[in-house]
N, C-alpha and C positions, 0 to 999 in steps of 0.2 A: 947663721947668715942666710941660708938657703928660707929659713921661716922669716926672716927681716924680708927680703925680697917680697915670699908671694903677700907677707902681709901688705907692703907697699904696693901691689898688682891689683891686691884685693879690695885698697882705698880708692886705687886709680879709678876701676871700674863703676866707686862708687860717685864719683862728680861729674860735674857738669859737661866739664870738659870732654872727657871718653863716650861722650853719650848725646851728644849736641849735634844735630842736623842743620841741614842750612834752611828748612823753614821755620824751627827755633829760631833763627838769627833775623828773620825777614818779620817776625810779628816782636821781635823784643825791637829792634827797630824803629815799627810802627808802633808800639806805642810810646816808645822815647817822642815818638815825632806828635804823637798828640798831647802829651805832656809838654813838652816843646810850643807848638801853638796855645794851648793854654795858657800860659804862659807869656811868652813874650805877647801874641797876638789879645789875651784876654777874653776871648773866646771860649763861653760857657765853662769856666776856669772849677766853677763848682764839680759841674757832673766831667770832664774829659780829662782832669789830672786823679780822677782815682779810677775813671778805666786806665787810662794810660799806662798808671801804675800798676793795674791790675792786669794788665795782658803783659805785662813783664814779668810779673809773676808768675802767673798760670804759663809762661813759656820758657821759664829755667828748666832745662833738660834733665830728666831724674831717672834711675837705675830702677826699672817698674816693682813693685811689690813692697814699698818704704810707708805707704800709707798716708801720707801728705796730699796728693794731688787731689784737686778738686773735683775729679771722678770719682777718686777711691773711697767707697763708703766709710764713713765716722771720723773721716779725717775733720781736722779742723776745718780747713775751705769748703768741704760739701756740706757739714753742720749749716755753715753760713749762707751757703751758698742755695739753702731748702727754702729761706726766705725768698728768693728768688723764682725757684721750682716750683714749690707749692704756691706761690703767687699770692703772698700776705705781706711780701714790702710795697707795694704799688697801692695798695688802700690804705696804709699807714702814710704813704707818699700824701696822697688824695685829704688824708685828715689835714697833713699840713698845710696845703694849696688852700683848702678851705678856711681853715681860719685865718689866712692872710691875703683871703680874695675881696675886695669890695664889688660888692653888685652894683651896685648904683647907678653904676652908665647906661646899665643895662636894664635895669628897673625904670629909670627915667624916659627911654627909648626903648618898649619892648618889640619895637617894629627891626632892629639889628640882632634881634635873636637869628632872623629870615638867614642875615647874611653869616653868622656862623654855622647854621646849617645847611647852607648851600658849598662854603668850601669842603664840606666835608666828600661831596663829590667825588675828592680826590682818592679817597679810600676806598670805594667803588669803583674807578675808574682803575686804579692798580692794582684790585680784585682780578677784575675780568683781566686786564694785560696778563695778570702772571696765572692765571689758566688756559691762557692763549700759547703761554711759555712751557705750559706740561706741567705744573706745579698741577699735588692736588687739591683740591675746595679747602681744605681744611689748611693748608701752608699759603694759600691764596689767600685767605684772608686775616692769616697771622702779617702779612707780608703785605697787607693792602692796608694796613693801620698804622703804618708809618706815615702815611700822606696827613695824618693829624696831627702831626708834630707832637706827639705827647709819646714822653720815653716809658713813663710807669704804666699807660693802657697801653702798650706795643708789649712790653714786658709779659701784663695779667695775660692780654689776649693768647702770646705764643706759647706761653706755659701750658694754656690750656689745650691749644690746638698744632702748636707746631714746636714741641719742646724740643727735637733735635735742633731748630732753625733757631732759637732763643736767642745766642749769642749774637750771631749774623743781623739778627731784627734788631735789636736792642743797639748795639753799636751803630747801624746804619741810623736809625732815629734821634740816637743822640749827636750824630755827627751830622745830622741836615739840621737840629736845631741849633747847633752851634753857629752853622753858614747861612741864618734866614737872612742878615742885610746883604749877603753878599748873593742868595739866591731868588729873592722877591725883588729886589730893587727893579734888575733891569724888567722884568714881569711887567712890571707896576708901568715904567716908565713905555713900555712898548703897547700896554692895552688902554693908554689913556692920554689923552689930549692935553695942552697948554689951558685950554678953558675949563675943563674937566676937574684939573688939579687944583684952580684956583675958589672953585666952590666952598662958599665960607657957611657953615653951620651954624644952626643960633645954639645955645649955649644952653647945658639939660636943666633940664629945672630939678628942682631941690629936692634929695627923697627923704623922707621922715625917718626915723628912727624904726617907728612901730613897722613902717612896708621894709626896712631891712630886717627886722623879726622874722615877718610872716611869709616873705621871701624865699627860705630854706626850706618851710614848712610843706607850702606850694607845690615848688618847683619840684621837691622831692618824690611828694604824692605823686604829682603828673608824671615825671621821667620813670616812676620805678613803677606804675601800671603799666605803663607803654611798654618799657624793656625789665621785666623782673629781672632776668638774666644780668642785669649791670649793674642791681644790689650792692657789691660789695665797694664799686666806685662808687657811685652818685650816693650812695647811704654816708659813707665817709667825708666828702667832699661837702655834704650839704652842712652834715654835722659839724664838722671843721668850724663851717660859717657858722651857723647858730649859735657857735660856742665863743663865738669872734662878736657879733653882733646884740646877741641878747641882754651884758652889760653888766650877767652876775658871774660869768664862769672868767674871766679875765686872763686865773692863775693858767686854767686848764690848754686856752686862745695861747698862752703867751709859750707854755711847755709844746702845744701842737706845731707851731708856728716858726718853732725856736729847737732846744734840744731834740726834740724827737726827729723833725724832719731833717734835721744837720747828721743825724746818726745813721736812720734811713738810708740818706742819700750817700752817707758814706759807704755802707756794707754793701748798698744794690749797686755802685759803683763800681769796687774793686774787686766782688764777684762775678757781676759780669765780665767784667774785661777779663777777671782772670779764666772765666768760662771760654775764650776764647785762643784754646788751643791749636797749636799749628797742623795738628791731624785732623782737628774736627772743622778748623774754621776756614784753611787755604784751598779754596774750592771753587768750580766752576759756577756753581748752585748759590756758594756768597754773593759771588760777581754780580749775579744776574737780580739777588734781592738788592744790592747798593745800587743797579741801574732801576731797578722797580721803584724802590724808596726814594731816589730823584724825580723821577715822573710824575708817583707820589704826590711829591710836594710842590711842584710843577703845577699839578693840575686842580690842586686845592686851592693857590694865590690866585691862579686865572678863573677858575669858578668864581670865589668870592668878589672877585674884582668887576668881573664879565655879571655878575648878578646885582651887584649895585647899579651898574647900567641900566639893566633891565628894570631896575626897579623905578630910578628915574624916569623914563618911560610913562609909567601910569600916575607920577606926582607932579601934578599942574601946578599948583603953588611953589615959584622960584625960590622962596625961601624955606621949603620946605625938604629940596632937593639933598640930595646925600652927595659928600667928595667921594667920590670910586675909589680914590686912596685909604681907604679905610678896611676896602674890600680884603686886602691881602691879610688883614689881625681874624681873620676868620678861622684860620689856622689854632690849634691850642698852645704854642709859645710867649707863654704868658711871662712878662708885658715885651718880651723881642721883639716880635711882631708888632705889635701897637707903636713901639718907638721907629723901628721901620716907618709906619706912616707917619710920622709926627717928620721925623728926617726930609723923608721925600717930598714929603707938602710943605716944609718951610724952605726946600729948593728954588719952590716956586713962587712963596710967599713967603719972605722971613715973619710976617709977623700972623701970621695964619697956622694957629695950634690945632692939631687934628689928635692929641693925644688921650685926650677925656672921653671925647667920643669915640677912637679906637677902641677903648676900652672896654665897649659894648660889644660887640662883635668875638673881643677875644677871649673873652668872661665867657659867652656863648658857647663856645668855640671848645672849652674843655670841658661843658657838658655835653654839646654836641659829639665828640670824639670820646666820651665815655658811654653814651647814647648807642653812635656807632658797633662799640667793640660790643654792647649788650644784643643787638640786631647777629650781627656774625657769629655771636656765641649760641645764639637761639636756636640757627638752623644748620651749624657748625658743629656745634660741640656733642 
């Protein structure tokens, strides 16, 4: 009897139960509750119901030394979770963006390149904030590359530069790209006028097959002399295209585009989140990157917004002028952002489409923000 007990003492100790904290209970919670909005709300349902799921996981309470936990080396979670680490699922991410990216808004207009890299402002600007805040350079600007709304270069960047902060980046990023209509809208509608909104665009002219070709080729050469350092994105990314575009690789466009990046986005999902443990992640230091990473993306919509202004300024030609609604797809929330503008401008116009032309700026926008992370990693890393 007396071995039936301790054996039963001995099981106890081994669950969840006997061993559960209340900030176990506060991050299984919050991720029910982003699974939850996923969900009902349909809110970036792809990337927030496998953190969500994943920080439930990574927050079931466990008897230390069992080898499971996403810390504990060779476990199954940290195996998975090195794709992360070592920061080789974000340019697999990047292959897949590319070959289901069309340039063409942006090849047609390469004058809206200007405005994707203008909102990138916002990742400088929440640079310098969070070394205002005591972060140091190297967590500043893991932590300033949220304001690009891109979850896989927030990801490469903190792996590299601020690997304790990873989790904390990575979820705040994915969770502002989830709220961009509900966090641009009012942006948009308070930096721009009733005349402003009604600026109707003429319509891009037609891009050939051959300049989507030579396009990736290009673009490539130019971003990767400027920022070597942002190789493993922009190399991926162009490629992607090329592979989408060129007209002989189809099988490879359709696996980049399709299984790979569904897979990807599954593992970087429910590692991260499960990365986000209740001792590592419930912190003063989180708080202060989710209020950074608002500002963030705060000051990237008002950049691009406030710099289409600007830009009408020096174009005399009426019809040649840009809707400042377009300003906010500056951002790399590809196509959220863009629909964002299309929304808001047929507020104003139901029959006034600003979505093709968004398009350009938000194409921009995740080279621009891959540009970026190559810049910080240059004098960062």
């Amino acid at each position: 009897m007396e071995q039936i007990i301790n054996s039963l003492a001995q099981f106890w100790e081994y669950t969840g139960f006997a061993n559960v904290q209340v900030q176990n209970l506060i991050m299984i919670a919050i991720g029910i509750a982003f699974v939850t909005v996923a969900i009902v709300k349909e809110w970036e349902p792809m990337l927030l119901v496998p953190i969500g799921f994943g920080m439930i996981i990574g927050n079931i309470p466990m008897f230390p030394g069992l080898n499971i936990g996403i810390y504990e080396d060779n476990s199954v979670l940290n195996i998975l979770y090195q794709g992360v680490k070592q920061g080789w699922y974000p340019p697999l991410i990047f292959l897949g963006i590319g070959a289901m990216t069309d340039f063409s808004a942006l090849i047609s207009q390469p004058r809206l390149i200007l405005i994707g890299a203008a909102a990138q402002m916002g990742i400088f600007g929440a640079y310098l904030l969070a070394l205002l805040l005591g972060f140091m350079p190297n967590e500043a600007g893991a932590i300033g590359i949220i304001g690009g709304a891109d979850g896989p270069t927030a990801i490469f960047l903190s792996s590299k530069l601020a690997p304790d902060l990873m989790g904390a980046i990575a979820v705040s990023a994915y969770s502002y790209m989830a709220l961009v209509p509900v966090i641009q809208r009012p942006i948009m509608l308070a930096l721009t006028n009733k005349k402003e909104r009604l600026i109707r665009m003429p319509a891009p002219r037609q891009v050939s097959q051959k300049e989507k070709i030579i396009f990736p080729v290009v673009g490539f050469l130019t971003t990767a002399f400027i920022v070597p350092s942002g190789l493993p994105l922009l190399g991926m990314l162009f490629f992607g295209n090329l592979l989408k575009e060129s007209g002989v690789t189809r099988r490879l466009a359709e696996t980049a585009r399709g299984p790979l990046i569904d897979t990807i986005t599954i593992l970087i999902g429910l590692t991260v989140g499960a990365s986000t443990q209740a001792d590592k992640f419930l912190s003063v230091k989180s708080l202060k990157i989710f209020g950074l990473g608002l500002l963030s993306f705060v000051i990237a919509t008002a950049c691009g917004v406030l710099f289409v202004k600007l830009m009408n300024l020096f174009i005399k030609n009426p019809a040649r002028k840009i809707n400042p609604l377009i300003g906010n797809a500056g951002v790399s929330a590809v196509p959220d952002s863009a629909r964002v503008s299309e929304v808001v401008g047929r507020e104003s116009d139901p029959s006034n489409h600003l979505l093709m032309h968004a398009m350009g700026p938000n194409v921009a926008g995740v080279i621009g923000s891959a540009v970026a992370a190559g810049i910080l990693l240059s004098f960062l890393g």
